[in-house]
C-alpha positions in Angstrom: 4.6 -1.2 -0.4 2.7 -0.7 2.5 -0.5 -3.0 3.0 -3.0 -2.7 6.2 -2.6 -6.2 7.7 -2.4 -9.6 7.2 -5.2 -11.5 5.6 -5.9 -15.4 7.4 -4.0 -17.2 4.4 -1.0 -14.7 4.9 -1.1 -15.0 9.3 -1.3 -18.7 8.4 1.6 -18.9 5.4 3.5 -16.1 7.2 4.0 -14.6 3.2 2.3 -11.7 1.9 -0.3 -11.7 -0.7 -0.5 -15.0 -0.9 -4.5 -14.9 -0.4 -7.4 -14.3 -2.8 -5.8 -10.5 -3.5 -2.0 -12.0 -4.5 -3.1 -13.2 -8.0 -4.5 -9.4 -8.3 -1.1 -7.9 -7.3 0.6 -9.9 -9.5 -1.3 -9.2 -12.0 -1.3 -5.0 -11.5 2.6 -5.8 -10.5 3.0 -6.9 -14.2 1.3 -4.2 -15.5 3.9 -2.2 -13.9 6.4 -4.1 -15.3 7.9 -5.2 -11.5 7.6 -8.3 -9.6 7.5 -9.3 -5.8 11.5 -9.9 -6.1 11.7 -5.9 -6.8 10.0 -4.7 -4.1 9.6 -4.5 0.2 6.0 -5.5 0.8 5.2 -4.7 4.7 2.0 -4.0 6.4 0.7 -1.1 8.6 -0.8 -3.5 11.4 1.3 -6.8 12.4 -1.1 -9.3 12.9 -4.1 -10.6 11.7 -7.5 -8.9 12.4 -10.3 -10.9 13.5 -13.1 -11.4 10.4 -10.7 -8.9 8.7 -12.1 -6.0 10.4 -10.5 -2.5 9.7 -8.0 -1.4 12.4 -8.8 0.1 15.0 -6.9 3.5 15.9 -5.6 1.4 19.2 -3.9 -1.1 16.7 -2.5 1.7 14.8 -0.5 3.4 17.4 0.6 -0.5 18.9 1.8 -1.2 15.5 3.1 1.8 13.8 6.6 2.3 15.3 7.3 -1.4 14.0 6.9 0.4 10.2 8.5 3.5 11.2 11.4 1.8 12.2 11.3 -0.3 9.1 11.0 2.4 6.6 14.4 4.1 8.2 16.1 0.3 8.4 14.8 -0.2 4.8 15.3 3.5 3.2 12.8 3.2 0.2 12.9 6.1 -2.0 9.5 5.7 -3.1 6.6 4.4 -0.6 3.2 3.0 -1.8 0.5 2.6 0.5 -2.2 0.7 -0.5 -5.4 1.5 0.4 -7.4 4.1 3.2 -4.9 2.9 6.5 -1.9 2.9 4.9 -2.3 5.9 3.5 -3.7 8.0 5.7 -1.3 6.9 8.3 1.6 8.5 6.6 -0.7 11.5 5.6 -1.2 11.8 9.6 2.2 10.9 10.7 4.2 13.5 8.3 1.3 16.2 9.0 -0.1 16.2 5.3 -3.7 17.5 4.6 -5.7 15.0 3.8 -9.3 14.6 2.4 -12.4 13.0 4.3 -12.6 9.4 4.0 -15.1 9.4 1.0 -12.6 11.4 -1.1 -9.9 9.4 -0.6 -9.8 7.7 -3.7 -8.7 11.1 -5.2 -5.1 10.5 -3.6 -4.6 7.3 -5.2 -2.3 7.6 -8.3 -1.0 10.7 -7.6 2.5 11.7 -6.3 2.8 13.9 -3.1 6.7 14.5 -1.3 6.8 14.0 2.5 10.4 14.7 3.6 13.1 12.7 1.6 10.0 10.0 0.8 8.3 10.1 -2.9 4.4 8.4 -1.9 2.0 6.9 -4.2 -0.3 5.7 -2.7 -2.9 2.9 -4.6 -5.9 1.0 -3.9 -5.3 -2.0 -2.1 -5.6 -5.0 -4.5 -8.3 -6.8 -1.9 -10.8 -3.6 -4.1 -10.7 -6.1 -6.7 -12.1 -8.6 -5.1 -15.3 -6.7 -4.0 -15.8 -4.3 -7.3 -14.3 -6.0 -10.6 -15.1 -2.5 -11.9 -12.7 -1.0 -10.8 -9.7 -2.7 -12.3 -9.2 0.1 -15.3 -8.5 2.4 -13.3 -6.1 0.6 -11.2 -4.2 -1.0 -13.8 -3.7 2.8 -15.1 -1.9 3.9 -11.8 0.0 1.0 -11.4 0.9 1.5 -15.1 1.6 5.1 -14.0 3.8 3.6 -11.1 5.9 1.8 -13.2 6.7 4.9 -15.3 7.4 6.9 -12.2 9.4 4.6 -11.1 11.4 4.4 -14.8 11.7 8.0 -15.2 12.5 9.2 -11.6 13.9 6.7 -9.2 16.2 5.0 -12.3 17.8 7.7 -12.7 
């Protein structure tokens, strides 16, 4: 999983998720019948952003070859990108159409192929925190996740 950055809790705990949106991850995690112990959680940008602002494209390009490198030391066969950065990163970086910003939310739970990588991306589980309505919907792709993950990378 590929998150944007770390939140103040996480720069200050050096642990991921383990702000207001962990207890939402968990929680979507179960639904997908995984835990934390199952998976590689890194972020897009390596440090925390001040008033956690969106990166810049700057920050981006510093940070980026630090992932890079860690998806080929790590060798995921799936990737998940959570969220607008994340995703449209690795939409940018393997040279894969992608929609304007405010159609975005189309990508998420759906299954594209860049290279030897399977990518799903999802919403980030910080969503939660500003619109509660938007939990069925995210519990459905992360239930979807978990059966992609069953059916295809099991295998």
């Amino acid at each position: 999983m590929i998150a944007q950055a770390p939140g103040p809790v996480e720069d200050q705990s050096g642990s991921m998720f383990t702000g207001p949106s962990g207890p939402h991850l968990d929680h979507l995690l179960a639904i997908a019948e995984l835990d934390r112990e199952q998976i590689y959680i890194t972020n897009l940008i390596k440090c925390f952003l001040p008033k956690c602002r969106r990166p810049s494209r700057n920050e981006i390009n510093a940070c980026s070859p630090y992932l890079l490198r860690e998806l080929e030391a790590v060798n995921p066969e799936l990737i998940v990108p959570l969220g607008f950065h994340a995703t449209r990163f690795l939409l940018m970086h393997w040279n894969l159409p992608r929609p304007e910003r405010k159609k975005f939310h189309f990508l998420f739970g759906k299954v594209f192929h860049a290279g030897r990588y399977s990518v799903y991306p999802l919403r980030h589980p910080t969503a939660l925190l500003f619109d509660p309505l938007k939990k069925p919907v995210m519990e459905e792709n992360y239930r979807n996740l978990g059966e992609f993950i069953d059916k295809y990378l099991e295998e």
